[in-house]
C-alpha positions as a Markdown table, in Angstrom:
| # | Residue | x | y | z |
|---|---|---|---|---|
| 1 | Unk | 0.0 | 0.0 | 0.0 |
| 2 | Unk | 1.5 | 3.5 | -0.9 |
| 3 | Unk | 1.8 | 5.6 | 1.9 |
| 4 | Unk | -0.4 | 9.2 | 1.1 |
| 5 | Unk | 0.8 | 12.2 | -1.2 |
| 6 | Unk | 3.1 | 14.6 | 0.9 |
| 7 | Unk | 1.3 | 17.9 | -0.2 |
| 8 | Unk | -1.8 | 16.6 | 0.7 |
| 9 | Unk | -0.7 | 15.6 | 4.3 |
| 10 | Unk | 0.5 | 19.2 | 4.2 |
| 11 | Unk | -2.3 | 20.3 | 3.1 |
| 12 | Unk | -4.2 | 19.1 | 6.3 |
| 13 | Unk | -1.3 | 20.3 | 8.6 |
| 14 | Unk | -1.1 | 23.7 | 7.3 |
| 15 | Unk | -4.6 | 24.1 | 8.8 |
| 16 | Unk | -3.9 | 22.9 | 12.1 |
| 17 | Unk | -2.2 | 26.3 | 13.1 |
| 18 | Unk | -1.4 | 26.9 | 16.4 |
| 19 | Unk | -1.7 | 23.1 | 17.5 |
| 20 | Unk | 1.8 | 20.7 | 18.9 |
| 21 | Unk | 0.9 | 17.9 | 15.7 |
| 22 | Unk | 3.1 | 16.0 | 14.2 |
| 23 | Unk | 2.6 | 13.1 | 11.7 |
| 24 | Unk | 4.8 | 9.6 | 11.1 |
| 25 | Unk | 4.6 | 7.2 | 8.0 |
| 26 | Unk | 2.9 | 4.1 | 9.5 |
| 27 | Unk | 1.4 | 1.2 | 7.7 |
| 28 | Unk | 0.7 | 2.8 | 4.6 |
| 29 | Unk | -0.6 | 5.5 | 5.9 |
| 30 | Unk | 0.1 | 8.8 | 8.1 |
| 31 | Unk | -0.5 | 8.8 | 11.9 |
| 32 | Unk | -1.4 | 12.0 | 13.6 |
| 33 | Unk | -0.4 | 12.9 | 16.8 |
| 34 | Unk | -1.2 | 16.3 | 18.8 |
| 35 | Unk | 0.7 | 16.6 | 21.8 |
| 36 | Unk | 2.4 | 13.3 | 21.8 |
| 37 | Unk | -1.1 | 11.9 | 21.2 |
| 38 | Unk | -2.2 | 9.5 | 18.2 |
| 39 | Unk | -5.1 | 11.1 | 17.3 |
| 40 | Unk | -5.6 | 9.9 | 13.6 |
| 41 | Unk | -4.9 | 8.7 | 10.0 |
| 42 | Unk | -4.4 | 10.8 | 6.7 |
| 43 | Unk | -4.8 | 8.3 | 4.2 |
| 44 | Unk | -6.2 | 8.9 | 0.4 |
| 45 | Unk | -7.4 | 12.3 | 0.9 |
| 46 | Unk | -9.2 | 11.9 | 4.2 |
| 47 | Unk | -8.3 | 12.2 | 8.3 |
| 48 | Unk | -9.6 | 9.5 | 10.6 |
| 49 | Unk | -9.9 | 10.8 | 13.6 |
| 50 | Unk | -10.5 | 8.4 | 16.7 |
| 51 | Unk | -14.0 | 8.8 | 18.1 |
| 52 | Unk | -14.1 | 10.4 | 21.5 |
| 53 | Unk | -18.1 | 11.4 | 21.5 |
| 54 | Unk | -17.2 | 15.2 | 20.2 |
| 55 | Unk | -20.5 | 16.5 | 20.3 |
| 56 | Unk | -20.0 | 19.6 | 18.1 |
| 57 | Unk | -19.1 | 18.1 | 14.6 |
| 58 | Unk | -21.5 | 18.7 | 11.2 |
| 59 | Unk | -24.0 | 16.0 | 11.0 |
| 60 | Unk | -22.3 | 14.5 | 8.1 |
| 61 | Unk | -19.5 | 13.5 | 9.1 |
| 62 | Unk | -20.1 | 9.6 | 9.2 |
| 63 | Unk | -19.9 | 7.8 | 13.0 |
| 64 | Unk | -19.1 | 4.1 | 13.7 |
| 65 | Unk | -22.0 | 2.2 | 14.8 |
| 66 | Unk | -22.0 | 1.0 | 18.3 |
| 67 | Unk | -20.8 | -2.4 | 17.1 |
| 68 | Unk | -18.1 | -1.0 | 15.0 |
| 69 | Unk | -14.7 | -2.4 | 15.8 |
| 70 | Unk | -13.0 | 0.6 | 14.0 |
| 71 | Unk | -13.7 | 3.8 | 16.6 |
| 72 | Unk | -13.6 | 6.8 | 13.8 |
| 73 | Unk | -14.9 | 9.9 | 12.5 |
| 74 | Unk | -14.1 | 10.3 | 8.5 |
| 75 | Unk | -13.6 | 13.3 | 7.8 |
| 76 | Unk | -13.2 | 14.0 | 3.8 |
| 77 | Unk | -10.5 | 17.1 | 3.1 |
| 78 | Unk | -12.9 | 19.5 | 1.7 |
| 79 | Unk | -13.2 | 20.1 | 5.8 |
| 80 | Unk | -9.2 | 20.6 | 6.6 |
| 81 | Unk | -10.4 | 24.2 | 6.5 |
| 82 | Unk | -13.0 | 23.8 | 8.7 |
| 83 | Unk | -13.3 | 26.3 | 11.7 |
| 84 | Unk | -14.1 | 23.3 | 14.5 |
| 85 | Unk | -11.7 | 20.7 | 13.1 |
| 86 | Unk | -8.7 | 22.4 | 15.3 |
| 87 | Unk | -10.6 | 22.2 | 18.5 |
| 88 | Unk | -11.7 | 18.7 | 17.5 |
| 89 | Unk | -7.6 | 17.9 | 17.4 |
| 90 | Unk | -7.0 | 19.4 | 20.1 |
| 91 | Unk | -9.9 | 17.5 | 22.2 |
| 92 | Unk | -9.2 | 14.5 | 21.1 |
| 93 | Unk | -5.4 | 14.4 | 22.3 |
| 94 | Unk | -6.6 | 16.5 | 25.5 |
| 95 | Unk | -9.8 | 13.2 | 26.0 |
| 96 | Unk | -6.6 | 10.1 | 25.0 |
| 97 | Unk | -4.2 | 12.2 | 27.5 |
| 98 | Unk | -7.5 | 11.3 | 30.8 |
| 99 | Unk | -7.8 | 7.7 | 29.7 |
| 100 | Unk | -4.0 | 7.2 | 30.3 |
């Protein structure tokens, strides 16, 4: 599996401003951490961000199903620019950092 395009996981960094994120090549894909928290996956064109119950995302954006083993929000890159997606990094890292 080819890992994603560079530019675009630029393109979804360069609109996280302001944030401590980082990203590492992993299994064919990009991890992304905020504050030394894995947070989600950049992988053809769209960030998986683990599900944590945000309660302030656009009704489209698709949720697992209770029974879903996989625990993530997809979250297509027409929304990288998106005013909540920030804060929903940032929560996400700040929800992983209590369950340690």
């Amino acid at each position: 599996m080819a890992c994603e395009d560079e530019r675009i996981v630029q393109e979804w960094l360069d609109h996280l401003g302001g944030l401590r994120v980082e990203t590492k090549k992993m299994f064919g894909c990009y991890c992304l951490y905020c504050d030394g928290q894995a947070v989600g996956w950049i992988h053809d064109s769209v960030l998986r961000l683990r599900e944590v119950g945000l309660s302030y995302l656009p009704d489209d954006i698709k949720r697992p199903a209770e029974n879903d083993k996989i625990r993530e929000l997809v979250i297509p890159l027409d929304y990288a620019t998106a005013v909540w997606l920030p804060r929903a990094i940032q929560d996400t890292a700040d929800f992983r950092k209590k369950q340690r």
